[in-house]
gemmi code that builds the backbone of each chain (N, CA, C; Angstrom):
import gemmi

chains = {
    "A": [
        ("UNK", (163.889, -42.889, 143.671), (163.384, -42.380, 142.382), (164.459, -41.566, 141.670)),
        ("UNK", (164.830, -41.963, 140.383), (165.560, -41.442, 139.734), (165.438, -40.269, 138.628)),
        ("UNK", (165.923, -39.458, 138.306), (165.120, -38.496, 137.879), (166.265, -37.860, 136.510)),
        ("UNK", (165.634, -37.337, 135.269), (166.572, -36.762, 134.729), (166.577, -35.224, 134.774)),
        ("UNK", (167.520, -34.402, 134.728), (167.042, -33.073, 134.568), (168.043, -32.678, 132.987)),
        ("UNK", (167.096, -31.778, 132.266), (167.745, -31.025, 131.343), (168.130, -29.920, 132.016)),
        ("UNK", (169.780, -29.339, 131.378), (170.376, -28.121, 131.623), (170.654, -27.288, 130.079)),
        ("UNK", (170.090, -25.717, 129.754), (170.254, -25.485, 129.020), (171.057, -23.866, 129.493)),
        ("UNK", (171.236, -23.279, 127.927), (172.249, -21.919, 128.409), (173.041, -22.269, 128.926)),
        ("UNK", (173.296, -20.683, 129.032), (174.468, -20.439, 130.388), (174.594, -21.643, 131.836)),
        ("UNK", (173.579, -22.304, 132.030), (173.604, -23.366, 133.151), (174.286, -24.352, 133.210)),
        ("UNK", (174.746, -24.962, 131.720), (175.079, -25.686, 131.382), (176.666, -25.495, 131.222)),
        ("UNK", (177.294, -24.173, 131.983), (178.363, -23.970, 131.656), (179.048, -24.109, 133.496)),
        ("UNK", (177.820, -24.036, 133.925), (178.109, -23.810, 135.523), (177.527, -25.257, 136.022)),
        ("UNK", (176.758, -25.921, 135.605), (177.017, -27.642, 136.170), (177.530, -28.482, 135.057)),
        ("UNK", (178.119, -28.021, 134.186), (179.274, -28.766, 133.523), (178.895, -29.746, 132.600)),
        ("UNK", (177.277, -29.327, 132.034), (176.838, -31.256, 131.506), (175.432, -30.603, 130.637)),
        ("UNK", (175.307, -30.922, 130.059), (173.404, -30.699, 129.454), (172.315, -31.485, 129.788)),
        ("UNK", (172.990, -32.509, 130.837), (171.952, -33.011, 131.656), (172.548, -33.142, 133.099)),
        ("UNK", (171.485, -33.856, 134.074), (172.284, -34.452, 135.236), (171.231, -35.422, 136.015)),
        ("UNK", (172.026, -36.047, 136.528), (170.472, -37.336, 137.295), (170.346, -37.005, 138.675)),
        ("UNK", (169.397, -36.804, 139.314), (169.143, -36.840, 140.948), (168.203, -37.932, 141.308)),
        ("UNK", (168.942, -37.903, 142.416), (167.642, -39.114, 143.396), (166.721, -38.207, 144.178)),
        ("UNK", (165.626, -39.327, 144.483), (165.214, -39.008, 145.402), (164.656, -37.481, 146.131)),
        ("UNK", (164.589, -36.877, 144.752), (163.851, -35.399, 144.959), (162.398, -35.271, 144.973)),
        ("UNK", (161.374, -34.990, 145.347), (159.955, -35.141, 145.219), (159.558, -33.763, 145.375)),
        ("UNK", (159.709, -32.705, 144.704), (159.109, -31.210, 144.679), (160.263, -30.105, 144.513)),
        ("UNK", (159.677, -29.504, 143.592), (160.488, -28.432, 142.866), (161.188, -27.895, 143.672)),
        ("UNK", (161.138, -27.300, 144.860), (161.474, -26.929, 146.158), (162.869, -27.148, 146.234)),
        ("UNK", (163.034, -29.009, 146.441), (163.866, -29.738, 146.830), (164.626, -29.124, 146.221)),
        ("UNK", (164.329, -29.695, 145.120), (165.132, -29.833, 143.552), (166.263, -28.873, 143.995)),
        ("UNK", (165.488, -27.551, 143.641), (166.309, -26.496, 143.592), (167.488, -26.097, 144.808)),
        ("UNK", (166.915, -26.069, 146.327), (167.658, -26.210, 147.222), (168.682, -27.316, 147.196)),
        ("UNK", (168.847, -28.644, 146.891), (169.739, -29.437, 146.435), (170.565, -28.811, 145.315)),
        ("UNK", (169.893, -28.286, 144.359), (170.966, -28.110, 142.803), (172.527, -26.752, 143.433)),
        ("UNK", (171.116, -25.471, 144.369), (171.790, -24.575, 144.565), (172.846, -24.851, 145.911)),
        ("UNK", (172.994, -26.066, 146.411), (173.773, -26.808, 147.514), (174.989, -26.894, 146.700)),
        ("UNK", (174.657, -28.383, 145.398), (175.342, -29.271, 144.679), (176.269, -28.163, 144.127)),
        ("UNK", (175.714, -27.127, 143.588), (176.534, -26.361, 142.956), (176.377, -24.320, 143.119)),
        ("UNK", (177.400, -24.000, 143.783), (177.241, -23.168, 144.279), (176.830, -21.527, 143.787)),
        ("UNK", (177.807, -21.336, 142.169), (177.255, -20.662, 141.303), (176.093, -20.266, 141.113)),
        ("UNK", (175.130, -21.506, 140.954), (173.977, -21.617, 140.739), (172.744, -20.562, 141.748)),
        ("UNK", (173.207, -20.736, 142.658), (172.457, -20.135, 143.470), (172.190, -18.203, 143.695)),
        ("UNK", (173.325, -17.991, 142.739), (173.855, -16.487, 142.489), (173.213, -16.505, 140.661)),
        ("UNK", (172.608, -17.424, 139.972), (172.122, -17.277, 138.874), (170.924, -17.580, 138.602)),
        ("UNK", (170.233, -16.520, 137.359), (168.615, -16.486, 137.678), (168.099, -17.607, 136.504)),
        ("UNK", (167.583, -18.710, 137.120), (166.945, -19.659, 136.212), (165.964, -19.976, 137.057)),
        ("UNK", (164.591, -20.193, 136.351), (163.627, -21.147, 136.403), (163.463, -22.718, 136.403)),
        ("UNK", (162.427, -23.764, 136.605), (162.045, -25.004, 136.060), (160.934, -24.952, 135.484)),
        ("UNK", (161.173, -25.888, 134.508), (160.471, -26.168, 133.771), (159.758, -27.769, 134.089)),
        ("UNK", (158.489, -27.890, 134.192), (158.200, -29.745, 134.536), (157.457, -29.717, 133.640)),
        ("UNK", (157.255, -30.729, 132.999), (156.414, -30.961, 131.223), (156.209, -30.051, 130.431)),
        ("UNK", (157.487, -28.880, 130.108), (157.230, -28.317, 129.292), (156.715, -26.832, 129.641)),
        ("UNK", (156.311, -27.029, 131.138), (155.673, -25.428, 131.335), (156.807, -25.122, 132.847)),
        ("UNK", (156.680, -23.850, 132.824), (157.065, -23.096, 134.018), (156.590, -23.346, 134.888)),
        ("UNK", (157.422, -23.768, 136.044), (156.416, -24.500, 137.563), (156.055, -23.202, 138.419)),
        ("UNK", (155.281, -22.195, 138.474), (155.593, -21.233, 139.849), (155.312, -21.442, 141.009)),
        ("UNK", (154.909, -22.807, 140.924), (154.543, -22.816, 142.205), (155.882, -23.969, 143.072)),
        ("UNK", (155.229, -25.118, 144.431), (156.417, -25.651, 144.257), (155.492, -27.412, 144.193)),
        ("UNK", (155.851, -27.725, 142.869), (154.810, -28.708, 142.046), (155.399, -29.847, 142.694)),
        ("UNK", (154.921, -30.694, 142.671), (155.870, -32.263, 143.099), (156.257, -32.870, 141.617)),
        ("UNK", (157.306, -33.992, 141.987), (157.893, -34.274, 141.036), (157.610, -36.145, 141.043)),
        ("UNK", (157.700, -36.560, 140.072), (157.431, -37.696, 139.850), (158.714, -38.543, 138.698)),
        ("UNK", (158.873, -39.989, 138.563), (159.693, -40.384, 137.738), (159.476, -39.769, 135.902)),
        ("UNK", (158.048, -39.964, 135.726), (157.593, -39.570, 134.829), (157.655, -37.752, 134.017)),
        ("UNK", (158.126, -37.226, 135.509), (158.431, -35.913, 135.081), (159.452, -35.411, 134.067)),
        ("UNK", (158.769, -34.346, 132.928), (160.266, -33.686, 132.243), (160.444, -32.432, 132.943)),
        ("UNK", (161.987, -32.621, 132.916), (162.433, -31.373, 134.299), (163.452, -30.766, 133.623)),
        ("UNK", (164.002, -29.774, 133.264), (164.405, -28.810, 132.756), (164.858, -27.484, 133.417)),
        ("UNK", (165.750, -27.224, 133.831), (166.957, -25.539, 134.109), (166.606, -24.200, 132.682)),
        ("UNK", (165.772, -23.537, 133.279), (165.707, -22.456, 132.639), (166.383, -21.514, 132.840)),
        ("UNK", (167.450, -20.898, 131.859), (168.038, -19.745, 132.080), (166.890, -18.397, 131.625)),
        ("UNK", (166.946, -17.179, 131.911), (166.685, -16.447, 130.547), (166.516, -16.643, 129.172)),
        ("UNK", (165.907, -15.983, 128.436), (165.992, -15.976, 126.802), (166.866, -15.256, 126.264)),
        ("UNK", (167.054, -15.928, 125.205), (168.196, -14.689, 124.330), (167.635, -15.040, 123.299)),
        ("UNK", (166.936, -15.977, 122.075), (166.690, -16.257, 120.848), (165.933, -14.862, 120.197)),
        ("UNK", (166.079, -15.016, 118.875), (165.398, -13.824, 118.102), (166.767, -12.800, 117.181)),
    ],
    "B": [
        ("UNK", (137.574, -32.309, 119.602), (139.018, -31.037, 119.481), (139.863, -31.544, 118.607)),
        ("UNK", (140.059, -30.291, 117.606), (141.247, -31.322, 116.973), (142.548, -31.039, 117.376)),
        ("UNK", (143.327, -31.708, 116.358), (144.443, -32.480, 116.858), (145.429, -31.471, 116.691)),
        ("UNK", (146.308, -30.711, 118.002), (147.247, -29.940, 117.785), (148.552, -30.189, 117.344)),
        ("UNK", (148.336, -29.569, 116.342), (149.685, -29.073, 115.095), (150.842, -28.703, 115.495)),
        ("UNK", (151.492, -28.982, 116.267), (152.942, -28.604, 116.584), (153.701, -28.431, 115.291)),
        ("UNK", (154.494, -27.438, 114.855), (155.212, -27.498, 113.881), (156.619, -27.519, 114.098)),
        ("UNK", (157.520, -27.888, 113.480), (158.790, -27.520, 114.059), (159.690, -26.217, 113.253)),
        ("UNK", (159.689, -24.863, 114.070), (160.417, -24.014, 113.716), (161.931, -23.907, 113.385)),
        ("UNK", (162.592, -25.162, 113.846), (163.956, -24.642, 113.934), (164.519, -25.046, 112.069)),
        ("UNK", (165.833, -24.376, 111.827), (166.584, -24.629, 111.185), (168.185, -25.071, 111.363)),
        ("UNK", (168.561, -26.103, 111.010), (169.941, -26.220, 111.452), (170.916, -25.459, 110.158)),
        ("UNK", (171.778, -24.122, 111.304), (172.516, -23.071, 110.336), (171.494, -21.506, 109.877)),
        ("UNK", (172.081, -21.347, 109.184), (171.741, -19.693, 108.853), (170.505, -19.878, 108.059)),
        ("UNK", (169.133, -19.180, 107.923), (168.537, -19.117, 107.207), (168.525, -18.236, 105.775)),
        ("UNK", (168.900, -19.369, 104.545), (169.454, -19.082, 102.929), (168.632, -17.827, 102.982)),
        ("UNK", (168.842, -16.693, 102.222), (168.267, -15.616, 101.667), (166.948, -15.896, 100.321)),
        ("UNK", (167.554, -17.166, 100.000), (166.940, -18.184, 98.653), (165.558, -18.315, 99.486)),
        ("UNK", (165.775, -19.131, 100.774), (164.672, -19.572, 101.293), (163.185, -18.652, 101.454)),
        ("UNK", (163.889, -17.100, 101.711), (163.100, -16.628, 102.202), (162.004, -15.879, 100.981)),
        ("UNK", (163.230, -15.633, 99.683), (162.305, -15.626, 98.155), (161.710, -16.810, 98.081)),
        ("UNK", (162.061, -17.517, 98.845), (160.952, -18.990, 97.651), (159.642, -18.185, 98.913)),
        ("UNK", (159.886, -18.576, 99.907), (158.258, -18.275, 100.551), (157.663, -17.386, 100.291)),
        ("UNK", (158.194, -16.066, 99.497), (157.363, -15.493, 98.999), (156.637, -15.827, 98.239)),
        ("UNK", (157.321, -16.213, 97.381), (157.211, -16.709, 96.134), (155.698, -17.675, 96.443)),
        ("UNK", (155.655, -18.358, 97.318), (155.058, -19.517, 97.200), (153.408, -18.820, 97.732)),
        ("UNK", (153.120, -17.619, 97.636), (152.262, -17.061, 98.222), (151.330, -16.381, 97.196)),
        ("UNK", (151.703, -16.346, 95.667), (151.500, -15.893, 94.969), (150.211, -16.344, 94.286)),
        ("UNK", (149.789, -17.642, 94.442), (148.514, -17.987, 94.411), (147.665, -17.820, 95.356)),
        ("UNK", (148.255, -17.031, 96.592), (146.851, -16.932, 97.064), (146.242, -15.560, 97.017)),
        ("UNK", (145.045, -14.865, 96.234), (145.189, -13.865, 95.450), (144.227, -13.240, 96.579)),
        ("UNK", (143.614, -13.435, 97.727), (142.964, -13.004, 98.831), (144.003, -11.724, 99.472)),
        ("UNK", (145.024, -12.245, 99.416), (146.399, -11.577, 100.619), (146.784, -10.411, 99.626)),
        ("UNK", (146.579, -9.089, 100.407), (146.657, -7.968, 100.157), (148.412, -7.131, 100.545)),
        ("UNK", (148.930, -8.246, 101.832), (150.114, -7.442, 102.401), (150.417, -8.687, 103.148)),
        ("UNK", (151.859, -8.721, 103.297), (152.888, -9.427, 103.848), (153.993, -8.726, 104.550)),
        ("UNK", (153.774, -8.695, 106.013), (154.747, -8.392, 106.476), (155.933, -9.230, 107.202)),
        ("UNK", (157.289, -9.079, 106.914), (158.611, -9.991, 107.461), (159.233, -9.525, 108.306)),
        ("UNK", (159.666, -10.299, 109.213), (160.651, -9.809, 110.328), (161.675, -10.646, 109.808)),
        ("UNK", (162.862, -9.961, 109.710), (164.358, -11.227, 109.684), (165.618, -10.882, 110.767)),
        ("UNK", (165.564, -11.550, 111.480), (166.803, -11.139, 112.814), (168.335, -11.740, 111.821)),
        ("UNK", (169.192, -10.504, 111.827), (170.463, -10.568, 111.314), (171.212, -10.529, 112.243)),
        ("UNK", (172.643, -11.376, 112.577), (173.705, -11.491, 113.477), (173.965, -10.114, 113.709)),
        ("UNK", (174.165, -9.496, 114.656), (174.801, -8.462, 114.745), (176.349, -8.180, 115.253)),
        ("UNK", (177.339, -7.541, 114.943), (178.849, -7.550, 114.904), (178.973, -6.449, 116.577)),
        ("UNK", (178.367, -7.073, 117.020), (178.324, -5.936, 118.262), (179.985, -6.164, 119.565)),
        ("UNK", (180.563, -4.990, 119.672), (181.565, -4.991, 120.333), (181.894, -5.085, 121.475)),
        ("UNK", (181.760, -5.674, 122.229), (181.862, -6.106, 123.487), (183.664, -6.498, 124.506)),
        ("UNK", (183.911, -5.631, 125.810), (185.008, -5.526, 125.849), (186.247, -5.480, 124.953)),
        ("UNK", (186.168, -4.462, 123.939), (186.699, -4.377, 122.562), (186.834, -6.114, 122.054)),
        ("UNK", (186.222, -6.634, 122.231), (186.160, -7.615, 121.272), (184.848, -7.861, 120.242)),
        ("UNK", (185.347, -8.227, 119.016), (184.130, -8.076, 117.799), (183.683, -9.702, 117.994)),
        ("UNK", (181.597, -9.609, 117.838), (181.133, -10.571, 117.613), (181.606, -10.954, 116.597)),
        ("UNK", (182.122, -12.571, 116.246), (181.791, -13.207, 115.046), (180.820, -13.907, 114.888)),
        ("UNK", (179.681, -14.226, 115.869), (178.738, -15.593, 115.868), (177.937, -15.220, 116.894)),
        ("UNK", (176.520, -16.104, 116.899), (175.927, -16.201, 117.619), (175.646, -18.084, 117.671)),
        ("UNK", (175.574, -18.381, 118.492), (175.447, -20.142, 118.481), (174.390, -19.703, 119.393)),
        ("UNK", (173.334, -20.902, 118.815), (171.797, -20.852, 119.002), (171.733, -21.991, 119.449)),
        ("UNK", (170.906, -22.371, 120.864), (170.761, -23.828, 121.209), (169.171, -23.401, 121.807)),
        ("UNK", (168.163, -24.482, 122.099), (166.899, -24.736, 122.465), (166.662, -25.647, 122.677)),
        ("UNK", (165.868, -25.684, 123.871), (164.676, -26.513, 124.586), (163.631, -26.914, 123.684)),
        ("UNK", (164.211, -27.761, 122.181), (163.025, -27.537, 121.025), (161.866, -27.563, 121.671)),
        ("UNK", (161.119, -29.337, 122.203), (160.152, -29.172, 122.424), (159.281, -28.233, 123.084)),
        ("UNK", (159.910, -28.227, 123.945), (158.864, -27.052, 124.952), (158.876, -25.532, 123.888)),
        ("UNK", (159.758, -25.301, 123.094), (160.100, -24.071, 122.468), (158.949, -23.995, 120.942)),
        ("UNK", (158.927, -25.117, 120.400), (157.614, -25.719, 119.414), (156.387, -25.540, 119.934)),
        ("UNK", (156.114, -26.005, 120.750), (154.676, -25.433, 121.638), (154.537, -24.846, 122.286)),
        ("UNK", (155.567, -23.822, 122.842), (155.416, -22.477, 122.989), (154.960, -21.792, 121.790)),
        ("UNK", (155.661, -21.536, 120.589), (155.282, -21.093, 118.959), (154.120, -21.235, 118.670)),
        ("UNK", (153.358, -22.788, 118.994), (152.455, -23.333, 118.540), (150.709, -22.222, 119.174)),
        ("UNK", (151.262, -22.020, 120.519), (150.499, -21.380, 121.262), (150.591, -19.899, 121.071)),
        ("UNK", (151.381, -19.375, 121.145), (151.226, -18.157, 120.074), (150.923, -17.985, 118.942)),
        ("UNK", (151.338, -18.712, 118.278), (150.803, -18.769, 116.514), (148.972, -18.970, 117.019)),
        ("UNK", (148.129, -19.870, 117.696), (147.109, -19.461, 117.591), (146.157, -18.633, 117.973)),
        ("UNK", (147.221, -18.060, 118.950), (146.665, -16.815, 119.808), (146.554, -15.785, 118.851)),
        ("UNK", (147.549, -15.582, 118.255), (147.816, -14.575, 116.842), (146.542, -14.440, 115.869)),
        ("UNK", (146.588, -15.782, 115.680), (145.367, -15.641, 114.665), (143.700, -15.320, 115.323)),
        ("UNK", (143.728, -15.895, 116.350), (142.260, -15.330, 116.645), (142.837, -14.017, 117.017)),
        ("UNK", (143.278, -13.303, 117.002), (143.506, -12.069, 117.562), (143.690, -11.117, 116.264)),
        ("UNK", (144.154, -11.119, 115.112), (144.133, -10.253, 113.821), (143.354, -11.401, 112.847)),
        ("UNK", (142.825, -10.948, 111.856), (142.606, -11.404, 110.525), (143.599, -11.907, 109.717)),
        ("UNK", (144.535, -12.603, 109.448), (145.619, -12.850, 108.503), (145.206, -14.460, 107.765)),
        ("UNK", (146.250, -14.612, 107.322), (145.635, -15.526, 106.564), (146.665, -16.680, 106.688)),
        ("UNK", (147.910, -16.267, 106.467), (148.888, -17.386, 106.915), (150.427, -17.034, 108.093)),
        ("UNK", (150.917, -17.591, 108.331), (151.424, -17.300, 109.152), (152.719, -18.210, 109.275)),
        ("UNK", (154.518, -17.787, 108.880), (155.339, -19.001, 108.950), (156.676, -18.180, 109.913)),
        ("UNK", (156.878, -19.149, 110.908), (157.915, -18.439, 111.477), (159.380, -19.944, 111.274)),
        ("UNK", (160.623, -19.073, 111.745), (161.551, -20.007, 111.495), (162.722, -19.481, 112.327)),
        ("UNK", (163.428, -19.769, 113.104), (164.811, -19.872, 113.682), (165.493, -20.567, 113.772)),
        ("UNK", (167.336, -20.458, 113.873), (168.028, -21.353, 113.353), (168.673, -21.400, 114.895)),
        ("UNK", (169.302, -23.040, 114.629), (169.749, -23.057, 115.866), (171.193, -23.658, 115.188)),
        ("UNK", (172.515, -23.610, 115.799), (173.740, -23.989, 115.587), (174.220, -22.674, 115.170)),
        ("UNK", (175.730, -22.545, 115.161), (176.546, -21.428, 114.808), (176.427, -20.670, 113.265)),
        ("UNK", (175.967, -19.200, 113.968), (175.216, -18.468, 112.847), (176.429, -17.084, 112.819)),
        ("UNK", (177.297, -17.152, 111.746), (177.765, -16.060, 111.553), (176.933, -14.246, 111.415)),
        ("UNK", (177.840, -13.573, 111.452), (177.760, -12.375, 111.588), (177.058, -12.012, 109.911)),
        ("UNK", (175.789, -11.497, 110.025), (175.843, -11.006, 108.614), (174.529, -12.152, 107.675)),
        ("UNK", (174.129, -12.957, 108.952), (173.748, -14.055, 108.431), (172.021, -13.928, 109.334)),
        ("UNK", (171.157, -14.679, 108.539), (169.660, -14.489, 109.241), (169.549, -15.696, 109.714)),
        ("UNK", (168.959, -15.232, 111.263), (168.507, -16.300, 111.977), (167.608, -16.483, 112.912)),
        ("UNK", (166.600, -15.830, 112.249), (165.298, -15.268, 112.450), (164.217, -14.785, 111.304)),
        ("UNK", (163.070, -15.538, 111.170), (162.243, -15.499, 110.109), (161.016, -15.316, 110.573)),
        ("UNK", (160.120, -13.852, 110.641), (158.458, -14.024, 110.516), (158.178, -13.581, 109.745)),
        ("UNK", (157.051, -14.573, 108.905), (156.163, -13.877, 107.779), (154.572, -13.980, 108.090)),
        ("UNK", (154.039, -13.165, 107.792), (152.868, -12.758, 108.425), (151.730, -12.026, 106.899)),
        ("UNK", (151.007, -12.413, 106.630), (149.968, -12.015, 105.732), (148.754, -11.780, 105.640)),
        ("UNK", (147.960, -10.640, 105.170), (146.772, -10.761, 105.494), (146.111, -9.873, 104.051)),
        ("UNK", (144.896, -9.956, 104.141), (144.264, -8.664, 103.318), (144.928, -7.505, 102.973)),
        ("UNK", (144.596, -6.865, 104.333), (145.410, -5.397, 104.338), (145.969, -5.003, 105.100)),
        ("UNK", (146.932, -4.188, 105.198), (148.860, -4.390, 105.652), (148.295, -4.059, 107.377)),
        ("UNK", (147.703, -3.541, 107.885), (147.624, -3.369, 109.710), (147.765, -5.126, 110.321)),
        ("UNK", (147.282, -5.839, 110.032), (147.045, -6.799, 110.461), (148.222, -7.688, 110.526)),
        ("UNK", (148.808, -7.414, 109.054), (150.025, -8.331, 108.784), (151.256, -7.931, 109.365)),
        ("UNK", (151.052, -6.966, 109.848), (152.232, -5.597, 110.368), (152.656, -5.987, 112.110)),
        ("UNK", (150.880, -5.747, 112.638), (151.091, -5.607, 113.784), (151.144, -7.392, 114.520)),
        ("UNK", (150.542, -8.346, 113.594), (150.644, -9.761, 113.953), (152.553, -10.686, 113.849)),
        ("UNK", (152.971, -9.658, 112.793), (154.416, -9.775, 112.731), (155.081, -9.434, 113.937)),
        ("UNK", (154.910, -7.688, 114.396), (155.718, -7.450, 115.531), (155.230, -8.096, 116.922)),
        ("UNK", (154.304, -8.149, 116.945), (153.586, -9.102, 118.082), (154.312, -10.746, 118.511)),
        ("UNK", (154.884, -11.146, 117.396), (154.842, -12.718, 117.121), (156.824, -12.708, 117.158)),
        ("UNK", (157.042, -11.565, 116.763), (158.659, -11.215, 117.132), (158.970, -11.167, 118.934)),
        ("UNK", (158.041, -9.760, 118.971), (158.182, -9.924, 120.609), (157.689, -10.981, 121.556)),
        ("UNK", (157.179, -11.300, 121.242), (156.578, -12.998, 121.954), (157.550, -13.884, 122.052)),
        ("UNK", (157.648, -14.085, 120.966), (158.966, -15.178, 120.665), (160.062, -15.031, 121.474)),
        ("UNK", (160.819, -13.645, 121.598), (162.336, -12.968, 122.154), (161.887, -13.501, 123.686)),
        ("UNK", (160.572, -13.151, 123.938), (160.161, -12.773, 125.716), (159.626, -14.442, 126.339)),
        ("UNK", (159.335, -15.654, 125.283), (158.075, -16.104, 126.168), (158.982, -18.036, 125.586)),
        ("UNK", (159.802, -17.798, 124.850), (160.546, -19.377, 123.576), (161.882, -19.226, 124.287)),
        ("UNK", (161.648, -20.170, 124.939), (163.389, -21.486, 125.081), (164.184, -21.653, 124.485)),
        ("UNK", (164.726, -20.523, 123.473), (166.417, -20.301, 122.728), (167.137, -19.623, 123.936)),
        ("UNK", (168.641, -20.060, 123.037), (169.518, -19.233, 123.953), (170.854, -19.151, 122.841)),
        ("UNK", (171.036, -17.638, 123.050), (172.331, -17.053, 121.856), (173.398, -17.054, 122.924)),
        ("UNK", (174.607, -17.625, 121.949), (176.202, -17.497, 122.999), (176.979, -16.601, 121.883)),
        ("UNK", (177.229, -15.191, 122.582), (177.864, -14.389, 121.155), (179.650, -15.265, 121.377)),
        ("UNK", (179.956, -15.704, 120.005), (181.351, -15.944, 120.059), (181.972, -14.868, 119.191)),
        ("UNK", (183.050, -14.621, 120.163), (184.117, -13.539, 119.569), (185.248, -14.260, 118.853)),
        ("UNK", (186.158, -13.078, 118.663), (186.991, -13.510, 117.253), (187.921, -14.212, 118.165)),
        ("UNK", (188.298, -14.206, 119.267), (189.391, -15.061, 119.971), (188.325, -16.201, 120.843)),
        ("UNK", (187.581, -16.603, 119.954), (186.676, -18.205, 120.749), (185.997, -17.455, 121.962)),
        ("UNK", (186.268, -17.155, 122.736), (185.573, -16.643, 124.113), (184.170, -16.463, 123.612)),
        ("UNK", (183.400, -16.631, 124.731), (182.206, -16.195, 124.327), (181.277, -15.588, 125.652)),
        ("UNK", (179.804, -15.024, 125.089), (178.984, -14.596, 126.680), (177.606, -14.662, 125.817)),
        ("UNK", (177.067, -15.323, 127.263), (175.770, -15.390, 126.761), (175.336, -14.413, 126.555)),
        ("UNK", (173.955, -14.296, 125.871), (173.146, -13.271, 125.731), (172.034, -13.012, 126.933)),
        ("UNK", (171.180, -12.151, 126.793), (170.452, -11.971, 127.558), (168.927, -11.277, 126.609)),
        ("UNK", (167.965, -11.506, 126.392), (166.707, -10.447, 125.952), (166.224, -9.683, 126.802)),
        ("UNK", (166.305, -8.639, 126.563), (165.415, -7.502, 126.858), (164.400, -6.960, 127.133)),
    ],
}
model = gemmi.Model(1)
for chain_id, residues in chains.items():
    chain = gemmi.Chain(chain_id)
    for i, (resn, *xyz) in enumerate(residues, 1):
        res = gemmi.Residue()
        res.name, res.seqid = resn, gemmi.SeqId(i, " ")
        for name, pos in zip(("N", "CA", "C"), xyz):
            atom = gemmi.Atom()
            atom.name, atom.element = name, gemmi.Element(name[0])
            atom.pos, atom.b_iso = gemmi.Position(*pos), 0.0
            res.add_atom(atom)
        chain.add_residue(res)
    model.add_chain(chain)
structure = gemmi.Structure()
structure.add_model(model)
structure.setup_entities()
C-alpha cells in the first residue's frame, strides 16, 4: 500500500520535499516511528498528523484512501 | 442538513488597504449593524540575531485550514449575535509594513462585534494550518512559532 504524505513548515525543510511516499505503513504509530527512523531531525521536532483533515490523537490506522499530513506548530495571523 | 459552506480565506500576496475600504464600504446597506469591529495583522520588522525582518512568507494546509475557519466561523455565530462575519489571510511573501491578516466582525452593538473579532483572531493563531517563515535582509530565514 502506497501512501502519500503532505509535509508542511519547518518539516519540510528537514525531509527536504513538501511531500513524500511510504509503503506499507498501516497506523499512525508506524508512520511516525518510520518517519522519526527515516529522518533523524525529525524526531527532536514537535509535529503532529493530520489524517483527513483532523488531528489523529490517538494511533488511527491508515488506509490508501487516507489524507496524511506533518503538522508543525502554527505561526499564521 | 444543509450543505456546508466552506469558504476560501486565503489571498495570494498582501492584503490591498483598497480591499479592506471596499468591505466596509459594502456594509453600508445593511442599516441593522450598529458596530464593526477589525482585526488587521501587519508584518512586523522584528530583530532577530541583529538581523531585520523583511518578510514573512505564508504557506498552508488550505484545505484542512478552510474548514478549520469554517468551524469556527459557526461556532462564533451561535455564540454572539452579529450579523456578518469575513475573515481573510494571505499566503505567499508578505513584506514588512504590509497586511496579512483580515477580521471583520459586525453586529448591532459594539460588545458582540468586539469580542467575536478577538475570539476569531485567537482561534485562528491557536487552532488554522498557516505557517510564517520570517525572511531577513540577507535571505536567511526562521520559522515562526504562535504563542
Amino acid at each position: 500500500m502506497e501512501l502519500k504524505i503532505q509535509v508542511f513548515g519547518n518539516l519540510r525543510d528537514i525531509i527536504g520535499s513538501n511531500e513524500l511516499v511510504v509503503n506499507d505503513v498501516l497506523s499512525k504509530d508506524e508512520l511516525v516511528k518510520m518517519l522519526n527512523t527515516r529522518y533523524a531531525k525529525l524526531s527532536g521536532t514537535k509535529y503532529v498528523v493530520a489524517i483527513n483533515r483532523k488531528i489523529s490523537v490517538e494511533n488511527d490506522s491508515l488506509n490508501e484512501h487516507s489524507e496524511v499530513a506533518l503538522i508543525p506548530p502554527y505561526s499564521g495571523g | 442538513m444543509a450543505e456546508k459552506k466552506v469558504k476560501n480565506i486565503f489571498i495570494e500576496g498582501a492584503i490591498p488597504p483598497s480591499f479592506i475600504g471596499d468591505s466596509i464600504a459594502k456594509h453600508s446597506s445593511k442599516t441593522e449593524i450598529g458596530a464593526h469591529s477589525i482585526f488587521l495583522g501587519q508584518v512586523r520588522s522584528d530583530i532577530k540575531y541583529g538581523k531585520n525582518v523583511k518578510a514573512i512568507e505564508f504557506t498552508a494546509y488550505n484545505d484542512m485550514a478552510n474548514e478549520m475557519v469554517y468551524t469556527i466561523r459557526e461556532a462564533t455565530f451561535a455564540k454572539y449575535p452579529i450579523t456578518c462575519m469575513h475573515i481573510y489571510h494571505s499566503l505567499g511573501n508578505i513584506k514588512v509594513g504590509e497586511i496579512c491578516f483580515f477580521v471583520f466582525t459586525s453586529s448591532a452593538h459594539r460588545q458582540a462585534a468586539t469580542e467575536a473579532c478577538n475570539e476569531v483572531v485567537e482561534r485562528i493563531k491557536k487552532e488554522v494550518p498557516i505557517w510564517g517563515k520570517e525572511v531577513f535582509e540577507d535571505e536567511t530565514y526562521q520559522w515562526k512559532e504562535n504563542k
